[in-house]
C-alpha positions in Angstrom: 112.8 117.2 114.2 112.4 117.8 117.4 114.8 117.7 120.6 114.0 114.4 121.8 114.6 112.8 119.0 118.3 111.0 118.8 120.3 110.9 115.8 123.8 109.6 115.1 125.1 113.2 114.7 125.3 116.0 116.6 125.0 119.6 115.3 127.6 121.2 117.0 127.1 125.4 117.1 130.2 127.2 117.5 128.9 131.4 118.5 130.9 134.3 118.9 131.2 137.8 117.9 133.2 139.3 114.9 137.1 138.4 114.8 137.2 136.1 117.8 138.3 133.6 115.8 135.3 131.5 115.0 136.0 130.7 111.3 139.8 128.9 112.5 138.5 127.1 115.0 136.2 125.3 112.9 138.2 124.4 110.0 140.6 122.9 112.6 137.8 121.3 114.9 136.4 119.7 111.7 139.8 118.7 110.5 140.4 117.0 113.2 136.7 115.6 113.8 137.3 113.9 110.0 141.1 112.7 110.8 139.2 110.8 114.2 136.8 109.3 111.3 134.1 111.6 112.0 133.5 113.3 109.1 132.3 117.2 109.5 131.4 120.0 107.4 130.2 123.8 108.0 127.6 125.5 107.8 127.5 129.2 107.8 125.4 131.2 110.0 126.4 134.7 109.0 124.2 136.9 106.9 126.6 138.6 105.0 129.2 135.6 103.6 125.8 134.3 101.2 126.5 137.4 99.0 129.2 136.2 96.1 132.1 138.3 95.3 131.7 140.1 99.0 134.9 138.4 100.1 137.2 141.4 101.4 134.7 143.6 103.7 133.2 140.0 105.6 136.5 138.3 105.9 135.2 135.3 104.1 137.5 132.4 104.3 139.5 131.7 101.3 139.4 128.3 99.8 142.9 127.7 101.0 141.9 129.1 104.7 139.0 126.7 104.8 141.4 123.9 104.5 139.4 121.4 102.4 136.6 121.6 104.3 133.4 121.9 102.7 131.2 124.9 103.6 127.7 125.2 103.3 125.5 128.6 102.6 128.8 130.9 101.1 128.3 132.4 97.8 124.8 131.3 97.3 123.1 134.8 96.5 124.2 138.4 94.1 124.4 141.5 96.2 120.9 143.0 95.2 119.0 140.0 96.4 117.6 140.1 99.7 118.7 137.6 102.3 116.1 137.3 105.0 116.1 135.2 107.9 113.4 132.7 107.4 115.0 132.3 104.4 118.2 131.5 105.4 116.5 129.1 108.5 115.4 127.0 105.4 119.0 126.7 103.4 120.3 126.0 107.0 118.1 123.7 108.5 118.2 121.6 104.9 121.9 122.0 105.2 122.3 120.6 108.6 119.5 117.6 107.3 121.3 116.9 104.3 124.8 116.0 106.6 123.3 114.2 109.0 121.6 111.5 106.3 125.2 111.3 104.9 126.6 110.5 108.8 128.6 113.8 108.5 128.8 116.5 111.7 127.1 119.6 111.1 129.3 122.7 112.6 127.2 125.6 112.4 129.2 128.8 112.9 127.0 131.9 113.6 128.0 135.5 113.9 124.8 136.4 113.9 122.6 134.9 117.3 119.6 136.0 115.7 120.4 133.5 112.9 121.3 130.6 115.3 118.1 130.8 117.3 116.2 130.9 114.0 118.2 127.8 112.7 118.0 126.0 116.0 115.3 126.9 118.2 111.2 126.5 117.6 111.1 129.8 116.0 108.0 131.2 114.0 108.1 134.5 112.5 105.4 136.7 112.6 103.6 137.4 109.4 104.2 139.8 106.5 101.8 142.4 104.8 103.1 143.8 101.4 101.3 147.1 101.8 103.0 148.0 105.2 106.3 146.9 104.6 106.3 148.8 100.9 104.8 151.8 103.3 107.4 151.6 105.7 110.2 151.1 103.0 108.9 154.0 101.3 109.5 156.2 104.1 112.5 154.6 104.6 113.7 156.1 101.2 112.1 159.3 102.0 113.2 159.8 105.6 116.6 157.8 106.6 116.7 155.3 108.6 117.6 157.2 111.4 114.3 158.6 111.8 113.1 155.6 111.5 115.0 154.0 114.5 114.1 156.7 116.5 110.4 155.4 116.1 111.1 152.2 117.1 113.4 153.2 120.1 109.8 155.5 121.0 107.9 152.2 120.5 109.9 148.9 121.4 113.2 150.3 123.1 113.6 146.8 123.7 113.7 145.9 119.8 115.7 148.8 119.3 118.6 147.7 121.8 118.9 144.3 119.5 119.4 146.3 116.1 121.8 148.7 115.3 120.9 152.3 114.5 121.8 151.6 110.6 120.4 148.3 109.9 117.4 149.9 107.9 116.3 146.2 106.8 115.8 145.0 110.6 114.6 148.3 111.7 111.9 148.4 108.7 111.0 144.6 109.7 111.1 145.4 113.4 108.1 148.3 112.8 106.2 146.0 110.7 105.5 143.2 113.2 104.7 145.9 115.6 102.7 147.6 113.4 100.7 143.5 112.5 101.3 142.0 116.2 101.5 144.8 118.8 104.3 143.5 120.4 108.2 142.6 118.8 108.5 139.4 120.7 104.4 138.8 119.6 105.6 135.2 118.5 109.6 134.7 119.3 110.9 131.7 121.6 112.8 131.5 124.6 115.5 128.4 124.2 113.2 125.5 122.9 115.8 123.4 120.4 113.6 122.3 117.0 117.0 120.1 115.9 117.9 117.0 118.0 121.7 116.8 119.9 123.1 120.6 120.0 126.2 121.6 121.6 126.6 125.5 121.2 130.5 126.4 122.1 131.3 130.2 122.2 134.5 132.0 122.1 135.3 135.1 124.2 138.2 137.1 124.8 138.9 140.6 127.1 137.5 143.6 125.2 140.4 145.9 124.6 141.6 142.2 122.8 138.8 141.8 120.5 138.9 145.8 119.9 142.1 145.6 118.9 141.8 142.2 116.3 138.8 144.6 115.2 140.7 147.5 114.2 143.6 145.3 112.1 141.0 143.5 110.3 139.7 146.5 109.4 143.3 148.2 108.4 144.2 144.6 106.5 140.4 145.1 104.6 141.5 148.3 103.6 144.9 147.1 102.6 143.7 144.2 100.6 141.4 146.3 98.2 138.3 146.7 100.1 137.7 149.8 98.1 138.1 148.3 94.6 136.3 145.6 95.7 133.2 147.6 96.9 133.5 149.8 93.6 133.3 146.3 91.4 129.9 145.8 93.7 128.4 148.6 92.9 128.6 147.5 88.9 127.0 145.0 90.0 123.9 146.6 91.6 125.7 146.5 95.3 123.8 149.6 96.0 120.3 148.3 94.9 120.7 145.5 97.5 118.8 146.1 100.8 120.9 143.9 102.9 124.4 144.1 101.3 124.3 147.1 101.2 123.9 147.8 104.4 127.2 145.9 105.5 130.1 147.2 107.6 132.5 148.2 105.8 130.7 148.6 102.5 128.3 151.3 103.3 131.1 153.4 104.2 133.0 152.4 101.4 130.3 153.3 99.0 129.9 156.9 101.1 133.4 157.1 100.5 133.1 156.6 96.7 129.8 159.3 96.8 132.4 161.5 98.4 130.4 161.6 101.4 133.2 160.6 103.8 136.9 160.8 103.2 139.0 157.5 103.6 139.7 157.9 107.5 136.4 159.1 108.5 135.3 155.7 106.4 138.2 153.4 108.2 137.3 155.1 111.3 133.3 154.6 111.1 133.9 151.0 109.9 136.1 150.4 113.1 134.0 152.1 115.3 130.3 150.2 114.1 132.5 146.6 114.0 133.0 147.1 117.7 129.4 148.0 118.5 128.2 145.2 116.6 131.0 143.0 118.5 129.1 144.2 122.0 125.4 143.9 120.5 126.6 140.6 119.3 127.9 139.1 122.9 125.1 140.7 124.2 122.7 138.5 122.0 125.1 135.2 122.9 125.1 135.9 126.4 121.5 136.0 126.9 121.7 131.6 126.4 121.9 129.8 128.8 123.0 126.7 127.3 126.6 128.3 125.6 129.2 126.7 126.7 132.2 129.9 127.1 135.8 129.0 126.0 138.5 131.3 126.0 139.6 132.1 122.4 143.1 132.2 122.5 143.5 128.7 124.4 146.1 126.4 122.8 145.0 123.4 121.7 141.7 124.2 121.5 139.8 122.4 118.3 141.7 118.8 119.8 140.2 119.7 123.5 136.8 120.1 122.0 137.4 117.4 119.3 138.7 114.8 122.1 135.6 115.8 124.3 132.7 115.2 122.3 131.0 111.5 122.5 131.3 108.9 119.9 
């Protein structure tokens, strides 16, 4: 569908980085969207709530925190499966299709901006080749990740500014289309909707804030039984999972349990790469044009944006 199409429904897009509130605001915004007879649901836009039973270590939203709500995309794969993002622009753009032919608003709410231009925008991705990516992930194994990403910051600085320095999946997929296409943006779009009627909302607040909501989520993760929960994972074949296990939070909880790092230098790291994630994630949101800033922490919010939209 394309963006000159009209449809009854809007797909709303609320963006954001880590702990600025994005989850709350939607379950309210939705509430009230269904009390005003507009019936919404949510659709998740971050790559890390699909995994089941990682609840602690992404802050996924309890089922009495999403407030009868129903969410789309949580819980939908095990932690050794791989969760790529043409993959999840399929579940999601299905998602969003299936509420709009039962008259219900779509809220997609993305901590991830590489998932929301994927899910929203004309996006093609570049091609695969089994034989380089096994390559790559072999020397992945066999020289760290780090290495790795020091490649890629030699080859496409530029790629390399949009992934951080652990993400070994992105940084594996980054080389590959360099390697196929010669260039990292070969094939990516500027802002070109592919879904008809989005309004994209994001929530800021001053840095030393969000630092500091960072820092308790990480002490209330910690306090909640991130630990045990990670250890449970890795029964489970957490550490088999390219993508989960690469999360924050778990990886150093499972460096923790290799006795690789004690439990501060693990509380510590967590804190430290959630708030560079935070930044590389506003940086990604702030490169588009078309999100509309609110301030997190304004009362009355999710009625002021419920109130505003048109019938």
């Amino acid at each position: 569908m394309r963006h000159n199409e009209r449809v009854s429904t809007p797909l709303l897009v609320l963006n954001g980085p880590t702990a600025s509130g994005k989850s709350t605001l939607a379950v309210r915004l939705a509430q009230e969207l269904t009390a005003a007879g507009r019936p919404a649901e949510i659709v998740n836009a971050d790559s890390m709530l699909v995994y089941r039973g990682m609840n602690i270590g992404t802050a996924k939203p309890t089922m009495a925190e999403r407030g009868g709500v129903v969410h789309h995309l949580i819980d939908v794969l095990e932690v050794d499966q791989v969760a790529s993002v043409a993959t999840f622009q399929q579940l999601a753009r299905a998602a969003i299709a299936d509420c709009r032919h039962r008259g219900v608003i779509p809220l997609l709410v993305g901590g991830s901006a590489l998932y929301v231009h994927a899910i929203v925008d004309d996006f093609e991705f570049p091609g695969t080749d089994p034989a380089v990516r096994a390559r790559l992930e072999a020397e992945l194994d066999a020289l760290g990740a780090e290495q790795l990403y020091r490649r890629l910051v030699e080859r496409a600085p530029e790629a390399a500014a949009d992934i951080l320095p652990g993400n070994a999946r992105r940084i594996v997929r980054a080389l590959e289309v360099l390697e196929l296409t010669g260039s990292w943006r070969a094939r990516l779009p500027e802002w070109n909707y592919a879904i008809a009627d989005v309004q994209q909302w994001g929530l800021e607040l001053p840095r030393e804030q969000l630092d500091q909501r960072i820092e308790a989520r990480v002490q209330r993760m910690w306090a909640d039984g991130l630990v045990a929960e990670v250890r449970g994972l890795a029964e489970r074949g957490l550490r088999q999972g390219r993508t989960a296990s690469r999360a924050l939070g778990y990886r150093q909880v499972l460096a923790l349990l290799d006795g690789e790092l004690t439990e501060a230098e693990a509380i510590e790291q967590t804190i430290s790469g959630t708030r560079r994630f935070a930044r590389k994630q506003l940086g990604w949101f702030r490169r588009d044009p078309r999100i509309r800033w609110l301030p997190a922490t304004e009362p009355g919010l999710a009625e002021h944006l419920a109130m505003t939209l048109p019938v």
